[in-house]
N, C-alpha and C positions, 0 to 999 in steps of 0.2 A: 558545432554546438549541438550537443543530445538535444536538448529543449526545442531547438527549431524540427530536427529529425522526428523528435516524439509528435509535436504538434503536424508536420505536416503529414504523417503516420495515420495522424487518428481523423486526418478528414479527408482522404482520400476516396471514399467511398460516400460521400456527401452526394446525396445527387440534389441534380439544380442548384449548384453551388457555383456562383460568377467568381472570377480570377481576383476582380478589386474586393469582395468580399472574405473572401479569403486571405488577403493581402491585409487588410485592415484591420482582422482580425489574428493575424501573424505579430501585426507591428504591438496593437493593442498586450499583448500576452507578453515582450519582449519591453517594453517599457519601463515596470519597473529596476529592471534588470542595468537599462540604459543610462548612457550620460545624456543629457539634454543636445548634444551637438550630434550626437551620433541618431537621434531621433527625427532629427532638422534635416541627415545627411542623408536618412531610408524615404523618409516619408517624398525629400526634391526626388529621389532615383524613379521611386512609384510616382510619382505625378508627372515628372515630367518626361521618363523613357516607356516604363515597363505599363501603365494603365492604357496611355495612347492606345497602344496594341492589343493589350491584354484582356481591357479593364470588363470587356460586356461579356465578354467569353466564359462558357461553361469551361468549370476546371477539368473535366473529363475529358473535352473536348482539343486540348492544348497538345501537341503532339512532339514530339522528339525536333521532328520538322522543324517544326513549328516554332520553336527555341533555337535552331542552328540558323535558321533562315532570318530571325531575329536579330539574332548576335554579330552575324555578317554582313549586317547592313553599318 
């Protein structure tokens, strides 16, 4: 989807910007776009895999690693 591309494009450079803020702000932006099931299905993913890990971390800070070592669990 260009729209997630563009949005995660233009905050990349955000500093002091937490992973769950960003994320909330992802979801936020793609809403009205969404079906109400498909909102129910991002928002369980973020709560219950991706914030665990993610959620307090600088977006800068997140590393290639950091996401494979993730994934593989």
């Amino acid at each position: 989807m260009l729209i997630q591309k563009d949005f995660l494009l233009s905050k990349q450079n955000t500093p002091n910007c937490k992973f769950e803020n960003i994320a909330d702000q992802w979801l936020n932006s793609l809403k009205p776009q969404l079906k109400e099931s498909s909102i129910v299905k991002y928002t369980n993913i973020l709560n219950l895999h991706l914030f665990p890990e993610f959620s307090n971390r600088e977006i800068t800070e997140i590393t290639r690693n950091n996401i494979r070592s993730f994934s593989c669990n």
